[in-house]
N, C-alpha and C positions, 0 to 999 in steps of 0.2 A: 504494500500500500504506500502509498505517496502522502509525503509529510507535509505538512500546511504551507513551508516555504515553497515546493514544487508544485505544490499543486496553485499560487497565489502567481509565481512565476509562469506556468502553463497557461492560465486564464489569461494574463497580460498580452502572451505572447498571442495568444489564437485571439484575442478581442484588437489587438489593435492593427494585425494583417488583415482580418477581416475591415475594420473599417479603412484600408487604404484601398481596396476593391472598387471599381467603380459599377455601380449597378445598370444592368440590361436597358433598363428605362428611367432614365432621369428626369424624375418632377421633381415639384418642392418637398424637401426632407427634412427634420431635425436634426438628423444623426448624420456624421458621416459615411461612407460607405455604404456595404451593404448592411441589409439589417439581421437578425438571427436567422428568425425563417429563409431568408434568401440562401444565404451558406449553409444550411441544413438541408434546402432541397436540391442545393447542387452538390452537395455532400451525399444525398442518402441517407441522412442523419437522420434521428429526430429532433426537433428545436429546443426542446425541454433538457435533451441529454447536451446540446451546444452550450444552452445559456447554465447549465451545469459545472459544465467547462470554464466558462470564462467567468461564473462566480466562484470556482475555485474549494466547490464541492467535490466531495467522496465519489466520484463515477469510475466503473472498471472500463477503460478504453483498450476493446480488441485492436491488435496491431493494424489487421487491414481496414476496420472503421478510419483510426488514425491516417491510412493513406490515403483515403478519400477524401478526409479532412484536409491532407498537406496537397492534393492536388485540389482541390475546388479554392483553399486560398493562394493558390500559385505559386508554392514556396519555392527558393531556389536550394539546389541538392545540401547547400549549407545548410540552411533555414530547416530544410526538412529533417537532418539528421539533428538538428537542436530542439527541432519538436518531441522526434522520439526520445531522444535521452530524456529530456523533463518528465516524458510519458513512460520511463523507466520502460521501455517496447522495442523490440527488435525491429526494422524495417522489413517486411516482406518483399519488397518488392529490391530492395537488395539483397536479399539470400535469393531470390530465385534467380533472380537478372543473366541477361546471356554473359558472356567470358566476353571482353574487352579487347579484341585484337592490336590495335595500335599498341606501340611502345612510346612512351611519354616522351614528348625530348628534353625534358628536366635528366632524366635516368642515362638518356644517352651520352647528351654532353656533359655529366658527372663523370657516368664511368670510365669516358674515351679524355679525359683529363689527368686522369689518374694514372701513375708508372707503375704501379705495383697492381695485385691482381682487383679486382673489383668485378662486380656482376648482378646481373638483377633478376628478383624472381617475380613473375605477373601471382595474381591470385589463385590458380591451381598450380607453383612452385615450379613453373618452367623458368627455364632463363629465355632472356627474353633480350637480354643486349648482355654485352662483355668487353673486354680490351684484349689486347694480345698478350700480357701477361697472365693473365686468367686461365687462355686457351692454351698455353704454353703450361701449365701448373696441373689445368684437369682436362687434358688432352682426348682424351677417352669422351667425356661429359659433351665436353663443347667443342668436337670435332664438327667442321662443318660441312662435311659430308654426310654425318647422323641425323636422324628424322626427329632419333628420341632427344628432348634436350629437360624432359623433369628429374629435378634432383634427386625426387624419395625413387623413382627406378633407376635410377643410376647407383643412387648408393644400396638401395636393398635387391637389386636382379642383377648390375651387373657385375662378377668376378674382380672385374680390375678393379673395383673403388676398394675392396679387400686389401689388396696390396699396396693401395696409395694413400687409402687413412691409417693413421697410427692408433689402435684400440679401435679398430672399424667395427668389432660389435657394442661397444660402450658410446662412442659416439652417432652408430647407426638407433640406438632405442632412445638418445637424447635428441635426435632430430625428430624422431616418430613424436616424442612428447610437445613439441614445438607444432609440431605440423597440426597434431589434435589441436591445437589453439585456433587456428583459423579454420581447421574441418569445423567447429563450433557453430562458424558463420558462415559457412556455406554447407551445411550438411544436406540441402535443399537443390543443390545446384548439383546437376546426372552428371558433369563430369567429374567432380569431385568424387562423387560416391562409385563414379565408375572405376576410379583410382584406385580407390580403397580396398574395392573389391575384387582387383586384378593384384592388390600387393599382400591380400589375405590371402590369393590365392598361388601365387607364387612363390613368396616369401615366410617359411615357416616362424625366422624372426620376426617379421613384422607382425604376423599373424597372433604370437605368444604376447608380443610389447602390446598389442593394443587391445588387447584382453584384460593389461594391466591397470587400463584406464588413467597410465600417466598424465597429464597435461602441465609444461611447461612455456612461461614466454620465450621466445627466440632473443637470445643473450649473444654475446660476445666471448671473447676469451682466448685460453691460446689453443692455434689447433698446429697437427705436424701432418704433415706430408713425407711417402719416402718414394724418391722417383730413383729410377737406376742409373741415370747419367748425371744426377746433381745430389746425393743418398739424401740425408734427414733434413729438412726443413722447417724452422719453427715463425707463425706468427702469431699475431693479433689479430682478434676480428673483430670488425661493427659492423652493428649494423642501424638500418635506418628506416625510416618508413616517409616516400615523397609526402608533403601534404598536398599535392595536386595527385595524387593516386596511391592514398595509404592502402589502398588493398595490393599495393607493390612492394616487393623488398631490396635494399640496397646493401649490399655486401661488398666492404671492405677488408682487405686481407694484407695487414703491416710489418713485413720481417721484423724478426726480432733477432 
């Protein structure tokens, strides 16, 4: 349940986007904007459960009432992602949403900046841009003659990340617990869950790790690498989340 300050804050927020609306048919008005019934019938709403809302009563608001609310006041994808949070509500229509093909060019020209290795993952954990230090480190991964370029099949199906991470089963069940952090927010979306269900079914570790029901944030720290022409490698990594597409990941990787 939502505490007096959120729900005092939510009223605010939906009563005064509502009145910046300009309504269908303009005659003489009191009120700014539209008026309740107006945004409830282009909501779907009922007006009683609206003027609830923005007096900042006890109302259970379902997620997708909520997106109806954030489209009929025209919010922009900022706006609307400040409504759910106040509405303590998941976005539906962002967990279902199709996969994002573009690569941001915030993440390109980051990562084509950088000498050391860097790399980015889109929201089902592909890479999605990289530098040539990167490609030169996980050679295998981000060969670009391979089709595959997701990290969790890279590190749990293919052979070679064995050899090339140091404690590849200790850091292969600490990625799985990372990874559950955003399967969270997309558990709704088929390619994700088709993931899942090809890495259950391939991957006996993976299979046992997410049984565990670990869930970790994706952190930093030092990782090692052993290639056979250059042996142990140790860095530091960060990582980042754009705010022009935090459903992306920025991976930094700092010899040490």
């Amino acid at each position: 349940m939502l505490d007096v300050e959120q729900r005092r804050l939510l009223g605010e927020f939906v009563r005064t986007h509502r009145e910046k609306l300009m309504p269908e048919r303009i005659g003489r008005r009191r009120t700014p904007g539209l008026r309740r019934e107006e945004l409830a019938d282009r909501a779907g709403i009922s007006p009683t459960w609206c003027a609830w809302i923005e007096q900042g009563r006890q109302v259970q608001a379902s997620p997708h009432a909520l997106a109806r609310l954030a489209r009929a006041l025209e919010l922009t994808r900022a706006e609307r992602a400040y409504l759910f949070e106040l509405a303590a509500r998941r976005d539906p229509d962002e967990e279902e949403g199709d996969a994002i093909e573009d690569v941001p060019a915030s993440l390109v020209a980051a990562v084509s900046m950088v000498q050391h290795p860097a790399y980015a993952l889109d929201r089902n954990w592909n890479a999605c841009c990289w530098n040539s230090a990167a490609a030169s480190l996980f050679a295998d991964w981000l060969d670009e003659r391979s089709e595959e370029k997701n990290l969790m099949c890279y590190v749990f199906l293919d052979p070679r990340a064995r050899e090339l991470i140091v404690d590849w089963e200790l850091r292969a069940l600490r990625l799985l617990a990372e990874f559950r952090a955003d399967f969270s927010h997309m558990m709704r979306d088929p390619a994700m869950r088709a993931l899942v269900e090809l890495l259950q079914r391939e991957s006996p570790l993976f299979a046992a790790g997410w049984q565990e029901q670990m869930v970790l944030e994706r952190q930093g720290g030092e990782r090692m690498f052993t290639l056979p022409d250059r042996g142990q490698l140790r860095f530091r990594q960060f990582n980042y989340r754009p705010c022009d597409r935090p459903d992306c990941k920025l991976v930094f990787l700092v010899p040490q």
